[in-house]
C-alpha positions as CSV (number, residue, x, y, z in Angstrom):
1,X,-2.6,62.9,30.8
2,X,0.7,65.0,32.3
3,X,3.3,63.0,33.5
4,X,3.0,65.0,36.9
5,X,-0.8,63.8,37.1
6,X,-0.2,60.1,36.0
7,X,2.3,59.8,39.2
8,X,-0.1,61.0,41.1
9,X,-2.4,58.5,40.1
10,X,-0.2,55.5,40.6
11,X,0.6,57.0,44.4
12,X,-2.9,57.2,44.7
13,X,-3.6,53.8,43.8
14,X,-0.8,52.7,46.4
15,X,1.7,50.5,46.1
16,X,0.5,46.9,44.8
17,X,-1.0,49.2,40.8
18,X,2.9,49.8,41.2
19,X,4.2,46.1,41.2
20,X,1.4,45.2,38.8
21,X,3.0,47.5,36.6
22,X,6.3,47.0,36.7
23,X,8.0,44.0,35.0
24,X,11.1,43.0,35.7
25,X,14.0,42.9,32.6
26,X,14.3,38.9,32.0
27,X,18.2,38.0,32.6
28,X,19.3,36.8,29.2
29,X,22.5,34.6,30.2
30,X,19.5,32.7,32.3
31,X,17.4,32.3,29.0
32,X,20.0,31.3,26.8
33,X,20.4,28.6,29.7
34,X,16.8,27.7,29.2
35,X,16.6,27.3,25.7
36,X,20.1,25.4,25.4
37,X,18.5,22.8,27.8
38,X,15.7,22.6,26.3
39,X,17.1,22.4,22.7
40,X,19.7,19.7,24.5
41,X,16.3,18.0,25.5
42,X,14.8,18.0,22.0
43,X,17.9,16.2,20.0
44,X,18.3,14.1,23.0
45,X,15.0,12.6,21.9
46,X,15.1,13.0,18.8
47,X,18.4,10.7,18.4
48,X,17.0,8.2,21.1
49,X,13.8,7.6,18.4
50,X,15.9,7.4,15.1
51,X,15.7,3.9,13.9
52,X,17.1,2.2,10.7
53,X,15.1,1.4,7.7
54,X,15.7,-3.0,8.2
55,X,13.5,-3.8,5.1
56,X,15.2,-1.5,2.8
57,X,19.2,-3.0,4.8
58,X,17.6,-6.3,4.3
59,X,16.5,-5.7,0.4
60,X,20.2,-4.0,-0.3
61,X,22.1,-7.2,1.1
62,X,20.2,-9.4,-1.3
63,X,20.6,-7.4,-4.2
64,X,24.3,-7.3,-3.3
65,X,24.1,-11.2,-3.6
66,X,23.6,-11.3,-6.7
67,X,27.2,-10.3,-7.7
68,X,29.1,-13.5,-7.5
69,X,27.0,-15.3,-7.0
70,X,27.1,-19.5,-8.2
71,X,25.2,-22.7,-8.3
72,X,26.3,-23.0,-4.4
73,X,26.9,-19.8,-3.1
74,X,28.9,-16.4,-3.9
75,X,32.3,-16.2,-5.2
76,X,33.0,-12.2,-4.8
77,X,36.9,-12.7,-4.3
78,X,38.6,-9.6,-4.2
79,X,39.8,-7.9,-7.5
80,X,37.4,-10.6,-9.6
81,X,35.4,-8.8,-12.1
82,X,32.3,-9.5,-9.3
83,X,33.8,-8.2,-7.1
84,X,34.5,-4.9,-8.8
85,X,30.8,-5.2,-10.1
86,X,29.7,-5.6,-6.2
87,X,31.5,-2.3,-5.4
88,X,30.3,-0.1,-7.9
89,X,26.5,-1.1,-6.9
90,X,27.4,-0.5,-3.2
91,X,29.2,3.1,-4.5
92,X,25.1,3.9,-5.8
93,X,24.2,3.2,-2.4
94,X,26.6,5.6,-1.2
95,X,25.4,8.5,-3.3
96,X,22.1,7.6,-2.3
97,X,22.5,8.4,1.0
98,X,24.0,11.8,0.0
99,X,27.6,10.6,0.9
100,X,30.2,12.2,-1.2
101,X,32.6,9.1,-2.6
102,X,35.9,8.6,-3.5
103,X,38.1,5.7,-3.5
104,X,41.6,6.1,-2.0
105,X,45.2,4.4,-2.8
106,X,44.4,1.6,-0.9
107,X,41.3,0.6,-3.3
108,X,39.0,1.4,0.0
109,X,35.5,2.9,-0.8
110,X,34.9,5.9,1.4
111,X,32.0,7.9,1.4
112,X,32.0,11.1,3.5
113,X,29.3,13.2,5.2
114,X,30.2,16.2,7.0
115,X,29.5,17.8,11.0
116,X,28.7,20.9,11.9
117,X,32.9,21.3,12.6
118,X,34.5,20.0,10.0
119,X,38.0,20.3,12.0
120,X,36.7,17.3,14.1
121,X,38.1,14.1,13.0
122,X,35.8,11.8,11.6
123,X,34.1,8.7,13.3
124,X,34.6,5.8,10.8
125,X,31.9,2.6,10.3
126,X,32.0,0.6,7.7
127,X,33.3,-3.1,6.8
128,X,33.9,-5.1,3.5
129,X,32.3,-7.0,0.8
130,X,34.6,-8.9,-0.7
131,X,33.9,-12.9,-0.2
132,X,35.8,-16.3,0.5
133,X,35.5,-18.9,-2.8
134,X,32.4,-20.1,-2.4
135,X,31.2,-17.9,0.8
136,X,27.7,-16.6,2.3
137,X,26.0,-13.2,1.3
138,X,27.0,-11.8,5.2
139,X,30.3,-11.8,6.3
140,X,31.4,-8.4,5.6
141,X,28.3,-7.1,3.7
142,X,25.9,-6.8,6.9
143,X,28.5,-4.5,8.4
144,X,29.0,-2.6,4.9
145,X,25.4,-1.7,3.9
146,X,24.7,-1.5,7.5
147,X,26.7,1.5,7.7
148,X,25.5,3.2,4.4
149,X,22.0,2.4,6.1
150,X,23.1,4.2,9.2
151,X,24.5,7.6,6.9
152,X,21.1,7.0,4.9
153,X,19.6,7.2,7.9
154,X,21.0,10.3,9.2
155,X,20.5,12.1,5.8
156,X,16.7,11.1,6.1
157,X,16.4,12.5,9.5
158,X,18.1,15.9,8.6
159,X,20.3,14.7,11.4
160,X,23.5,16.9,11.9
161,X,26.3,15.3,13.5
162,X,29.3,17.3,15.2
163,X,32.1,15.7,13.5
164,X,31.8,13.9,10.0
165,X,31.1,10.4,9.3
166,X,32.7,8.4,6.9
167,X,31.5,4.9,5.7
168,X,34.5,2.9,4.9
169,X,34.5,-0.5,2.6
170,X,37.8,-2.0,2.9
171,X,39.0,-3.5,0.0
172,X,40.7,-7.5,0.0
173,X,39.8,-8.6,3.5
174,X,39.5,-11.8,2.9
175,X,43.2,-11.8,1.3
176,X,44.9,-10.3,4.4
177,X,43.3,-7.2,5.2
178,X,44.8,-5.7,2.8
179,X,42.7,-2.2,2.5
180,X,43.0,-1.4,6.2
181,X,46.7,-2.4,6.5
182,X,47.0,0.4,4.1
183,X,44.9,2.8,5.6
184,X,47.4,2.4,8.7
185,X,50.3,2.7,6.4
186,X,51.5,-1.2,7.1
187,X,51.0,-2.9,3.8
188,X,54.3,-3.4,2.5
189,X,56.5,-3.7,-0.9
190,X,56.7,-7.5,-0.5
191,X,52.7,-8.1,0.3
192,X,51.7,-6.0,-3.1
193,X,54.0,-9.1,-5.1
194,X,51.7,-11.7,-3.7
195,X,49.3,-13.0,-6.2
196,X,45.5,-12.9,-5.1
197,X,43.3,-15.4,-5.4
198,X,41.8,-13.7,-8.4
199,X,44.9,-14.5,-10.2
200,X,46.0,-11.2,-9.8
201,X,48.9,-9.8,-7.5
202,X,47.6,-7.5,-4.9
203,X,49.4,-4.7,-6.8
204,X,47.5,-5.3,-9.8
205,X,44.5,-6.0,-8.1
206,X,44.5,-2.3,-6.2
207,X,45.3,-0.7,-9.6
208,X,42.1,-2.8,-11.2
209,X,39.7,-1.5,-8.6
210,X,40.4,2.0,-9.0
211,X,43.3,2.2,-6.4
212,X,47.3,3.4,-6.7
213,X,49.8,1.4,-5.1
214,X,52.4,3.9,-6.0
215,X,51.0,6.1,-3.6
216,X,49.8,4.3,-1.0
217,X,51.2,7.0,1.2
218,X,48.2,9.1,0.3
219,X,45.7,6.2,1.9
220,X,47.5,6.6,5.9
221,X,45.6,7.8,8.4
222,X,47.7,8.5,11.7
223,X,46.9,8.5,15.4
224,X,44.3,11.0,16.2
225,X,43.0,11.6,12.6
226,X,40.2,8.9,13.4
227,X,37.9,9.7,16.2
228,X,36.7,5.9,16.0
229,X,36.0,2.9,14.0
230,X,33.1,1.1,14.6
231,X,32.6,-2.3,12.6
232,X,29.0,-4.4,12.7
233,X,29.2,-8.1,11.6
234,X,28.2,-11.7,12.0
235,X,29.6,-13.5,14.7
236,X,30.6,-16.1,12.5
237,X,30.6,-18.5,15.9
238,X,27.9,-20.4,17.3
239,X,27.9,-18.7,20.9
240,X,24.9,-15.7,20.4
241,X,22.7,-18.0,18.3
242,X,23.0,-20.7,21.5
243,X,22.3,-18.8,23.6
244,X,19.7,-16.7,22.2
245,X,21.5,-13.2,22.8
246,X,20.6,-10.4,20.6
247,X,24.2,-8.6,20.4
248,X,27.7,-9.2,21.3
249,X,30.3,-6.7,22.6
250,X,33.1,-7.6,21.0
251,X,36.3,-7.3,24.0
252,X,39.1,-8.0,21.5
253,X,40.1,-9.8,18.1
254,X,42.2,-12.8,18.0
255,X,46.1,-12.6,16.9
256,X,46.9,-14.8,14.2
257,X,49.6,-16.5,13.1
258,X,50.3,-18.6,9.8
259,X,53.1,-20.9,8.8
260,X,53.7,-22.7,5.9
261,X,55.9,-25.6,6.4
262,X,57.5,-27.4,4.3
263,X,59.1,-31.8,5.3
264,X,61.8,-32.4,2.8
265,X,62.3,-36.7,3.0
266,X,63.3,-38.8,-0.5
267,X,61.0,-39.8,-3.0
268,X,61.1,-43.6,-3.9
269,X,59.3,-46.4,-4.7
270,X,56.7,-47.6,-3.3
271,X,56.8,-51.0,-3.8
272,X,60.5,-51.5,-3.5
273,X,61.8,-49.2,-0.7
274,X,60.8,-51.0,2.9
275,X,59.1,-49.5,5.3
276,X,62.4,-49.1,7.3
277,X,64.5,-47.4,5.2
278,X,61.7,-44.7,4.1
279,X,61.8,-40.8,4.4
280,X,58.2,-40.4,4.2
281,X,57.6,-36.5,4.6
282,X,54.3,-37.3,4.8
283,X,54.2,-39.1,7.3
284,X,56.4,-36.9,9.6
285,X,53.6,-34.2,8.2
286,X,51.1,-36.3,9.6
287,X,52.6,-36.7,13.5
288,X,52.9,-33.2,13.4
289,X,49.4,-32.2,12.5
290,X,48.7,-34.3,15.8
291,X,51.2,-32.9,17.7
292,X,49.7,-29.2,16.3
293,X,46.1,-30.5,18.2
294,X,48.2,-31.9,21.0
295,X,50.1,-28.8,21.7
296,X,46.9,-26.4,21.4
297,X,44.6,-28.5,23.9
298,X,47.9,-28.5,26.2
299,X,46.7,-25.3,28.2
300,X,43.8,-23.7,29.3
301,X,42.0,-21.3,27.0
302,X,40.0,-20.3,24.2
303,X,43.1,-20.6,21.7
304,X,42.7,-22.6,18.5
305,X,45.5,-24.2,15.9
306,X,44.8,-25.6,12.7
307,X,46.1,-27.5,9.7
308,X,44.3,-26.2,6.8
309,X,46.2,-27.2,3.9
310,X,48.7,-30.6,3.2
311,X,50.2,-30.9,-0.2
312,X,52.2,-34.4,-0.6
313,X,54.7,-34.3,-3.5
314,X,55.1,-36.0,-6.4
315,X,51.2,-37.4,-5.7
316,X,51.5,-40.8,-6.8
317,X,50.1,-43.9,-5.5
318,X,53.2,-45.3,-6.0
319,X,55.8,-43.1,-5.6
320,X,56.4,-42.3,-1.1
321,X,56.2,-38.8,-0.7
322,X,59.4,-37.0,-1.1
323,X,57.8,-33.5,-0.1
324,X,55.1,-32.2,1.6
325,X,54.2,-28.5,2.1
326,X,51.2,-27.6,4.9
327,X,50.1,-24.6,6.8
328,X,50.1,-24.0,10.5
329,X,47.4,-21.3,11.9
330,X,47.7,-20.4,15.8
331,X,45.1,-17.9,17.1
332,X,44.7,-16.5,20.5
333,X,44.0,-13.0,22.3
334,X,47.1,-13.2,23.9
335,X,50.2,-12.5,21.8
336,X,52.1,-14.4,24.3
337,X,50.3,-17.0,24.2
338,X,50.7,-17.6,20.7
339,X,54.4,-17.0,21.0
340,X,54.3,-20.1,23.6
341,X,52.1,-22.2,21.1
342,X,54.6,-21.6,18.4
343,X,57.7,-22.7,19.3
344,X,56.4,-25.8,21.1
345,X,54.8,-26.3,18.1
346,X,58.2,-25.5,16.0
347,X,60.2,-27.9,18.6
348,X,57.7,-30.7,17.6
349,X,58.2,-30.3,14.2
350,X,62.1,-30.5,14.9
351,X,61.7,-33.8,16.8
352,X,59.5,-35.8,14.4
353,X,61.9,-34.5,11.4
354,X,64.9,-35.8,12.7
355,X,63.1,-39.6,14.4
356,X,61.7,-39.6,10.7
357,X,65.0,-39.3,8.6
358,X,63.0,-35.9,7.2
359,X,64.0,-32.2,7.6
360,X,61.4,-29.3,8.3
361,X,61.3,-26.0,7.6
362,X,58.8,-23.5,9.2
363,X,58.0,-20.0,7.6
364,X,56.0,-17.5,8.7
365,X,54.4,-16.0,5.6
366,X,51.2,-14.0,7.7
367,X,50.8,-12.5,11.0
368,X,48.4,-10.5,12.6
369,X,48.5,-9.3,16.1
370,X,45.4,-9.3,18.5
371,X,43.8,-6.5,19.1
372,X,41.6,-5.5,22.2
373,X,38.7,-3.0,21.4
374,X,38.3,0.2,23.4
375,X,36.5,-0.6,26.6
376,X,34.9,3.0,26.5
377,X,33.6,2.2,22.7
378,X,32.3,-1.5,24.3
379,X,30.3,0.3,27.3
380,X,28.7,2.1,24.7
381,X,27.4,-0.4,22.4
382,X,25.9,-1.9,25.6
383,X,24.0,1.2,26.4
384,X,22.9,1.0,23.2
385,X,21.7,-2.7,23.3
386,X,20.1,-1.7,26.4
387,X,18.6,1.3,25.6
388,X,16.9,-1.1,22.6
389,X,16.0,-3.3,25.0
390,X,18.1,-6.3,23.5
391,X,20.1,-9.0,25.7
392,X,23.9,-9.1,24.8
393,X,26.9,-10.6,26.6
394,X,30.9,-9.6,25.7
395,X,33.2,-12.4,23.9
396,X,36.4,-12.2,21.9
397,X,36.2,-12.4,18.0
398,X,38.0,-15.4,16.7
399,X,38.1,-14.0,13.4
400,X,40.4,-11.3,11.6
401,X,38.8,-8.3,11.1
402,X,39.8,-4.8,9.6
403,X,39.1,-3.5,13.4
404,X,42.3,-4.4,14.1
405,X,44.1,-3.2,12.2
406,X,42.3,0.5,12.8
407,X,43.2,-0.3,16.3
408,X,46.7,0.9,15.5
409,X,45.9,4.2,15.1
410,X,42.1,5.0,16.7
411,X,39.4,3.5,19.4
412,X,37.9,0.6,17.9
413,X,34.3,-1.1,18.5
414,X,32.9,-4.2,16.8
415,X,29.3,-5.3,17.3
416,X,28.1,-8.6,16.3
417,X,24.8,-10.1,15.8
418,X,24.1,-14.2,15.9
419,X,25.2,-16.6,13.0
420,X,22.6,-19.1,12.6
421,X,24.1,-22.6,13.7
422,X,27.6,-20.6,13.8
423,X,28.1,-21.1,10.3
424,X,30.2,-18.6,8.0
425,X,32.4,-18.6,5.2
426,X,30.0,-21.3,3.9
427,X,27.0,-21.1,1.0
428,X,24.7,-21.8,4.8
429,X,26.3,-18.9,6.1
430,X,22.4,-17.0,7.5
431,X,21.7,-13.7,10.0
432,X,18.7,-13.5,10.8
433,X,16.7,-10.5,9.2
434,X,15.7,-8.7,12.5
435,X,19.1,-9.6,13.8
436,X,20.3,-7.5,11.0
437,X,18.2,-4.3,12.1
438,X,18.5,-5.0,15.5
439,X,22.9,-4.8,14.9
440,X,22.2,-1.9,12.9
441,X,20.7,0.0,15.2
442,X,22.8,-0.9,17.8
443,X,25.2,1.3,15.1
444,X,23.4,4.0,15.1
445,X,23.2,4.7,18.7
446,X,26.7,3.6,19.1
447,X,28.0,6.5,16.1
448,X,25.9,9.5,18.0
449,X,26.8,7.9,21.5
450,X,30.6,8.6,20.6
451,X,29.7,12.3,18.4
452,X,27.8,13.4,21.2
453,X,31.0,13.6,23.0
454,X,31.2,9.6,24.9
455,X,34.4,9.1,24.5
456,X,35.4,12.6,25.9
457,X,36.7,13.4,29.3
């Protein structure tokens, strides 16, 4: 057919063959709107149905027992040949989750998996696994191999996050947070002289896990290099596991502050000197671990002091103590607040030395200062719990944790899940196997909550 007779036949065929016809050109800026929703729709779902493996988290932790581990319970102190041993098992895990590993200056373990923009700074998770003398198989490890679960996870899943994740395992927690103090650029000349309780000084210690204390510069991370650390754990507190709450929010982590103090009185004998012409350090010690409950309980609020250690020199039953040497713990939320509890504490110890015949001398040898979590990190990790479908309730951590020392430099989160009978730092020390999952997953929601942008705007 011409071209002149095919017009014809459309204008014969009027106008409606004409609109059947004729198709009109698709706008492409309002396809690529389309598909971008709908590809926004698809990941949506896709990270709302990931879920963590909780049988293989479950099997890792109690493999990670095993190192350290004593007639009682596990002895995994940091920069013991266990606790080395610990590490390099949890470095397998690592690579098995396709993370690429290194260990830094600061004897940190930090396994990295990239974004799609590798200019983005990373979201940290991560915890530690180094133990108390004679401690439990969770404080620290559920938050460790609960964030190599989380990048295993996301390698499993062919899930591609924006930013890169790293999964961090501090190292010497237990001795002072000693890993993350580094990481911040805050662990000092004077704190690698200390001697660990591995025998070893910290120096030595970092050195003997793969770690360079000469360039400890290398480890810091500054403000804005960290897009957030987020840190799973046990409660270590009997307040979930009372009340039967699946996850708490963690609002901030207590200040703390220890002294070592020292009564100097006059050693003599004890069957000789009369009670009234005695300088019994000890016994001025002794009013003075009263006066340490006394002051405490003297004003409203969840802050706790402690005597953990007395020491009476020389040790006789027959000699009255000439020396003693104790400790002095304060811990609140509120740096002020400890500040108050300290020197009323410090004026007591003044008054019982000098009614005694005794002098006192207080030094601070450890102090770390509270730190409140981000409250745009802690209304995510509820949206998470929620969006499982678990109960949860916000409460401060009375515990030290390497959170807060990140939250120097970065937005920090901490999610815990119950300790059964509120028992840590103890062979009893128990979480609950779903508990586990159930924090662990809270994690995961939590780590593509902030990537997909949460903490923006």
């Amino acid at each position: 057919m011409h071209r002149r007779d095919f017009v014809l036949s459309l204008l014969a065929a009027g106008p409606a063959a004409g609109r059947l016809r004729l198709k009109p050109r698709p706008d492409p800026s309002l396809q690529r709107r389309s598909s971008g929703r709908a590809a926004t729709s698809v990941a949506t779902r896709h990270r709302d149905n990931l879920r963590i493996n909780g049988d293989r988290l479950n099997r890792h932790l109690g493999e990670l027992s095993a190192f350290g581990r004593t007639d009682t319970g596990t002895d995994r102190v940091a920069y013991s040949e266990p606790d080395r041993a610990g590490r390099e098992y949890v470095m397998g895990l690592m690579r098995e989750a396709g993370l690429e590993v290194r260990i830094d200056a600061g004897a940190n373990l930090i396994g990295r998996r990239a974004g799609r923009d590798a200019a983005r700074p990373p979201i940290l998770i991560g915890s530690h696994t180094d133990s108390v003398p004679d401690g439990g198989n969770y404080d620290g490890d559920v938050g460790a191999l609960g964030a190599i679960e989380v990048a295993q996870t996301l390698a499993e899943s062919r899930t591609v996050t924006r930013g890169p994740l790293e999964v961090v395992v501090f190292s010497n927690e237990e001795g002072g947070l000693v890993g993350s103090k580094a990481m911040v650029g805050e662990l000092g000349p004077a704190e690698l002289g200390v001697t660990s309780r591995s025998g070893k000084t910290i120096r030595d210690g970092i050195r003997y896990l793969g770690g360079d204390p000469d360039r400890l510069a290398t480890a810091r991370r500054s403000r804005g290099e960290v897009a957030a650390y987020l840190e799973l754990h046990i409660e270590q507190g009997g307040t979930l596991d009372e009340g039967g709450i699946n996850i708490g929010v963690v609002e901030g982590i207590v200040g703390i502050r220890d002294y070592e103090v020292t009564f100097e009185g006059f050693a003599n004998h004890a069957g000789t000197t009369p009670m009234d012409r005695r300088r019994d350090a000890l016994m001025a010690a002794s009013q003075l671990v009263l006066a340490v409950n006394r002051v405490v309980t003297s004003v409203p609020g969840r802050q706790v002091g402690t005597v953990g250690r007395i020491q009476a020199f020389p040790g006789a039953p027959n000699v009255v103590p000439g020396r003693v040497v104790m400790t002095v713990e304060i811990r609140d939320l509120a740096a002020e607040k400890i500040d108050l509890l300290a020197r009323q504490v410090i004026a007591e110890g003044d008054r019982i030395a000098t009614a005694t015949g005794t002098t006192v001398n207080f030094h601070l040898f450890s102090e770390n200062t509270p730190a409140l979590t981000d409250v745009r990190v802690q209304r995510l990790i509820t949206q998470a719990a929620d969006g499982l479908g678990l109960s949860h309730r916000a409460l401060a951590s009375g515990a030290g944790h390497d959170a807060q020392d990140l939250a120097r430099i970065a937005p920090v989160g901490m999610i815990f899940i119950p300790s059964v009978g509120g028992i840590s730092h103890s062979p009893r020390e128990f979480s609950r196997p779903l508990d586990i999952t159930n924090g662990a997953n809270v994690l995961l929601r939590t780590v593509l909550a902030i990537d997909a942008g949460g903490l923006e705007g």
